[in-house]
C-alpha positions, 0 to 999 in steps of 0.5 A: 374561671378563664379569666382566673387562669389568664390573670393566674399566667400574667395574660391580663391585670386583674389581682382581685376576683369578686363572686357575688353569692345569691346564697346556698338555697339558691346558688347551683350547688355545683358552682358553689362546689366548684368554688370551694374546690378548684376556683379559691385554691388556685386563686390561693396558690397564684396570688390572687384575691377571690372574695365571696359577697353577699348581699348584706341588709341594714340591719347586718344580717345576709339575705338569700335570694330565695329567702327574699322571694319567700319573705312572709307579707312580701308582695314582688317577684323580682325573678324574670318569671313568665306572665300568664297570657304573653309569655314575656318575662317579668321584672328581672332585679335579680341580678341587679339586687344580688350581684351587680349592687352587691359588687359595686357595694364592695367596690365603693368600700374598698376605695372606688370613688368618681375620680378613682373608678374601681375597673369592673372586668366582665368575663363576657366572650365573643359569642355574647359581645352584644351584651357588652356595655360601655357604661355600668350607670355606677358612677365610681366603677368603669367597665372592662372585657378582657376576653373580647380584648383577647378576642376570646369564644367560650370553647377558647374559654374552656381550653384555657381552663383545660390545659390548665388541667382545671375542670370545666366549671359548671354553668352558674345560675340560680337552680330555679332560674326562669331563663332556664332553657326547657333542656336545662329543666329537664336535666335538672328533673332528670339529674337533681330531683330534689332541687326540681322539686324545690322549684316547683314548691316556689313556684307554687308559693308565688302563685299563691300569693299572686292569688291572694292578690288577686294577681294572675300566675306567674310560671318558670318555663315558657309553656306558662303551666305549672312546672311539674306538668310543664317539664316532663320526663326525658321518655314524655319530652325526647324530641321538645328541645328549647336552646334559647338561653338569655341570662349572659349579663356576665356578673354571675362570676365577675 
C-alpha cells in the first residue's frame, strides 16, 4: 500500500499494481476488505491500475487455495505445515502456485517476453532486505524494490500511508497460515473465532487424509499438537509469546 501511495505521488514509476488472490475462504478477510475499500479507490482516484488475479485452471474455472487443500482424492499439502517429530516446515508451493505463478501468468499475457521483461516490483522494506533476489527464475520478468531504493522500514511504510490519511492495511495471509507466530494464532482465536474454528477443521481434514495414507500428522503451529489444544485462550497462554515470523516473500501484495 506504500508503494500505492509513492507511485499515486510521482516517488516511484509503477502505473500497474497486481494483487494475487488465494480466494475468499482463504484470504484475511480484512485484506480482502482493505482492498475493496481503501486500496482500489485510491488507485482509481490517482490513475492507477490495480487488478486482482486469480489462479485460473485449464479448464477456465478459478481454484481457492483451500479448495485445493480440500480437493476430494487429493493427495499433497502444498502449505509449510509443521512435521510431526521435527518441526520443520513442509513443502511451501503456496505462494509459488497462488501468486508468484499467478503474476508471472499475467505478466506474459499482457506483453512480457524474454527481450521485453515485464519489471516485477516487490514491496520488500529494509527490514527484510535479506529476502531480497536478484533473479525471480522467470525468464521474461526482471525483479525490482523500490522501497530499498528509498531505503524504506516498515514504520516509514505506515507513515507514508498515514499522512496520506490512509489506514494501515492489516497484515496480509492466508487466515490458516502455518507461518503464523503462536501470538497471531491466539489473536486469531481470541478475535476471529470462527475463522480459528475453520483452521483447526482443516487441520483436521489433513490429518485424516495423512492417516488414510498411512502418513504421520502434520500441524499448524510449532508445538506439533492439534490446533485447538495447541493455542490456548489469552488467561491459559498470558506469558507463551513466539514472534518469529517467516512469510516476507513480498508477493502477497506485489
Amino acid at each position: 500500500m506504500a508503494a500505492l501511495v509513492l507511485a499515486a505521488q510521482g516517488r516511484i514509476d509503477f502505473p500497474v499494481f497486481l494483487f494475487a488472490s488465494v480466494g475468499e475462504d482463504s484470504e484475511n478477510p480484512a485484506t480482502l476488505a482493505y482492498l475493496q475499500e481503501h486500496a482500489k479507490p485510491y488507485a482509481e482516484a490517482n490513475g492507477i491500475e490495480l487488478h486482482e488475479l486469480r489462479r485460473v485452471k485449464r479448464d477456465g474455472s478459478t481454484e481457492t487455495l483451500h479448495a485445493s487443500l480440500t480437493k476430494e482424492g487429493s493427495r499433497s499439502i502444498d502449505i509449510p505445515m509443521r512435521m510431526d517429530g521435527s518441526g520443520a516446515p513442509g513443502i511451501r508451493n503456496c505462494t509459488a502456485n497462488f501468486k508468484i505463478k499467478v503474476i508471472a501468468k499475467w505478466q506474459r499475457e499482457h506483453g512480457a517476453t524474454k527481450t521485453n521483461q515485464a519489471v516485477c516490483g516487490l514491496g520488500i522494506s529494509v527490514d527484510e532486505i535479506h529476502r531480497a533476489r536478484s533473479e525471480s527464475g522467470i525468464p521474461y520478468q526482471t525483479l525490482e524494490y523500490p522501497l530499498l531504493t528509498l531505503r524504506l522500514t516498515r514504520q516509514d511504510c505506515r507513515n507514508v500511508i498515514s499522512r496520506e490519511g490512509l489506514p494501515v492495511p492489516p497484515k496480509s495471509s492466508c487466515y490458516f497460515c502455518p507461518y503464523h507466530t503462536l501470538k497471531a494464532w491466539k489473536t486469531l482465536r481470541e478475535t476471529e473465532p470462527e475463522l480459528f474454528a475453520k483452521s483447526v477443521a482443516l487441520e483436521n481434514t489433513l490429518n485424516e487424509r495423512r492417516k488414510m495414507l498411512g502418513k504421520d500428522s502434520m500441524w499448524l503451529t510449532r508445538k506439533l499438537r492439534p490446533l485447538d489444544e495447541a493455542i490456548g485462550t489469552a488467561e491459559q497462554d498470558a506469558f507463551d509469546f513466539d514472534g518469529l515470523d517467516m512469510c516476507e516473500s513480498g508477493y502477497c501484495m506485489t
